[in-house]
C-alpha positions as CSV (number, residue, x, y, z in Angstrom):
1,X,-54.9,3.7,82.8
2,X,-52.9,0.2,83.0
3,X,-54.7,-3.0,82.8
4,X,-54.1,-3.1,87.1
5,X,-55.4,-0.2,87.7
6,X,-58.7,-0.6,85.3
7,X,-59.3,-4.1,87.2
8,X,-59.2,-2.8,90.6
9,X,-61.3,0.1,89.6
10,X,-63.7,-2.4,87.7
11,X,-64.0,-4.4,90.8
12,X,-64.5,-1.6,93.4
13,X,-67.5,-0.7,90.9
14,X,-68.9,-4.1,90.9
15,X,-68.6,-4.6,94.8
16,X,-70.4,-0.8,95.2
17,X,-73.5,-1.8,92.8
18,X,-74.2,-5.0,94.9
19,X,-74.2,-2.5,98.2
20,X,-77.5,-0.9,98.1
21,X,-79.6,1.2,101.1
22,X,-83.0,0.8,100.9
23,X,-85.3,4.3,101.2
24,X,-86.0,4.5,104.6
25,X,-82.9,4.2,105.6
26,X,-81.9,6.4,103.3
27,X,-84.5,8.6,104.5
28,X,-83.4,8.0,108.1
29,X,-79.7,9.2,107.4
30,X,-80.9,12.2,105.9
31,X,-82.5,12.9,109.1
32,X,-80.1,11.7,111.6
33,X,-78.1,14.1,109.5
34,X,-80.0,16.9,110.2
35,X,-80.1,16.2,113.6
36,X,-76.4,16.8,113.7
37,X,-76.3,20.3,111.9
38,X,-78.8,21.1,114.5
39,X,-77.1,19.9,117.6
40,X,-73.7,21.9,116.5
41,X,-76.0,24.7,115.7
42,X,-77.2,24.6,119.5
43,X,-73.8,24.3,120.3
44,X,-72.8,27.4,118.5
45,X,-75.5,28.8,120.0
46,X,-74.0,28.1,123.4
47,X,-70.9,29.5,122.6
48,X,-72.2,32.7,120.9
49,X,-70.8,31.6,117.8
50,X,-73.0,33.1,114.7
51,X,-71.1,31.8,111.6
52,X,-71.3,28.1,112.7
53,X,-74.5,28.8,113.9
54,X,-75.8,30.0,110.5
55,X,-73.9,27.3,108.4
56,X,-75.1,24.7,110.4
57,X,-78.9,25.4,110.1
58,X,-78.2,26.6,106.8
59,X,-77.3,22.9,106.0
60,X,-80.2,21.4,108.5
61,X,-82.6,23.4,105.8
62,X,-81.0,22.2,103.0
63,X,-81.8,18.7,104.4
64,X,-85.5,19.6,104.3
65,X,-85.8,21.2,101.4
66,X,-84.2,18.5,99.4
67,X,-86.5,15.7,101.5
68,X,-89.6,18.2,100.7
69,X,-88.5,18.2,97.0
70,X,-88.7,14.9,97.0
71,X,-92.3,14.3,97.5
72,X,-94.7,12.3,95.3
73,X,-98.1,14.6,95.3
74,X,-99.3,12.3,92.2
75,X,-98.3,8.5,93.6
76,X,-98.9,9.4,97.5
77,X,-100.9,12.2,98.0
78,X,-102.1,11.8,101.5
79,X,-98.9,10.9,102.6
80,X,-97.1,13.8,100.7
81,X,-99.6,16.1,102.5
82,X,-98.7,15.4,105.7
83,X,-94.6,15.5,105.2
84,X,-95.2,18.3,103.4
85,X,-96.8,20.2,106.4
86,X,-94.1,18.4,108.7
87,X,-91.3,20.2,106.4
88,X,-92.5,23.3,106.8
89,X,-93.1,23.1,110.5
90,X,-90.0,22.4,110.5
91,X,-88.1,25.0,107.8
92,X,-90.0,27.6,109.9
93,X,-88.6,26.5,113.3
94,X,-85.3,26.4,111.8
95,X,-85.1,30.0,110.0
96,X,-86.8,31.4,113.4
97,X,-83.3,31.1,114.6
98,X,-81.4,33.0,112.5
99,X,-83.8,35.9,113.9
100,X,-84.0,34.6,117.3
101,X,-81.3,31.8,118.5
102,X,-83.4,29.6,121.0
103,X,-81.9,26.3,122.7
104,X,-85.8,25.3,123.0
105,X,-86.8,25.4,119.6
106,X,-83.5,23.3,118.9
107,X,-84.9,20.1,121.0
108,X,-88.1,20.7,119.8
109,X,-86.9,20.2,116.1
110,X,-84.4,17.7,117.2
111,X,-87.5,15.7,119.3
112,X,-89.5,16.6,116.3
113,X,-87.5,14.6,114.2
114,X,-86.8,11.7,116.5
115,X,-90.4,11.2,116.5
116,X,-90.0,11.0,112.4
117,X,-87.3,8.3,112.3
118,X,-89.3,6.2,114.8
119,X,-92.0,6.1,112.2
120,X,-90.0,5.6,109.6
121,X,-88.9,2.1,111.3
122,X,-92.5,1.6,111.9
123,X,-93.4,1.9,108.0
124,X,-90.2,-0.4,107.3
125,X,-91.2,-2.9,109.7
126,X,-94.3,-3.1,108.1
127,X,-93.3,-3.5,104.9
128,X,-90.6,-5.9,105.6
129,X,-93.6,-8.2,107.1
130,X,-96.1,-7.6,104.2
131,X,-93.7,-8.6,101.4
């Protein structure tokens, strides 16, 4: 690698530490995200089309098991409890429709997880006032 090349590459890596997203909205994306996969998989749905269908909730539970995978039983264990639940409601809406395709159960996961996000802010705004 030239001398150039290593400085550009050195300063594209100092520019991306200084960019950072705090949790929730990390949290947020992940579900706004899933959101997506499941509003092409309602699409597909539509349309009668089973492979996008299946890939697109395939990756909408890969979203909630990763989020579910994440939880903290020792640090937050009321808290965990409750998501935990929530991600289940939620992986069992979504693998009922492999079996059964069903528009409804799409907006109900979809409003399910609009309802999350808006808490999400909630728990940021708080925490942005407290600190």
């Amino acid at each position: 690698m030239n001398y150039k090349k290593f400085e550009v590459a050195s300063g594209n890596y100092k520019k991306a530490q200084n960019f950072t997203v705090n949790n929730v909205r990390k949290v947020v994306l992940l579900y706004d995200s899933c959101i997506n996969h499941i509003k092409k998989a309602k699409d597909a749905i539509e349309n009668n089309n089973i492979e996008d269908r299946y890939n697109h909730i395939e990756k909408a539970i890969a979203i909630i098991n990763g989020l579910q995978s994440c939880l903290d039983f020792n640090q937050a264990k009321p808290i965990s409890n409750i998501l935990d639940k929530f991600y289940d409601s939620i992986y069992f809406k979504l693998i009922s429709l492999h079996s059964e395709p069903n528009l409804s159960v799409c907006e109900l996961v979809v409003d399910n997880l609009k309802t999350m996000i808006e808490s999400w802010h909630e728990i940021d705004i708080a925490a942005k006032t407290s600190s």
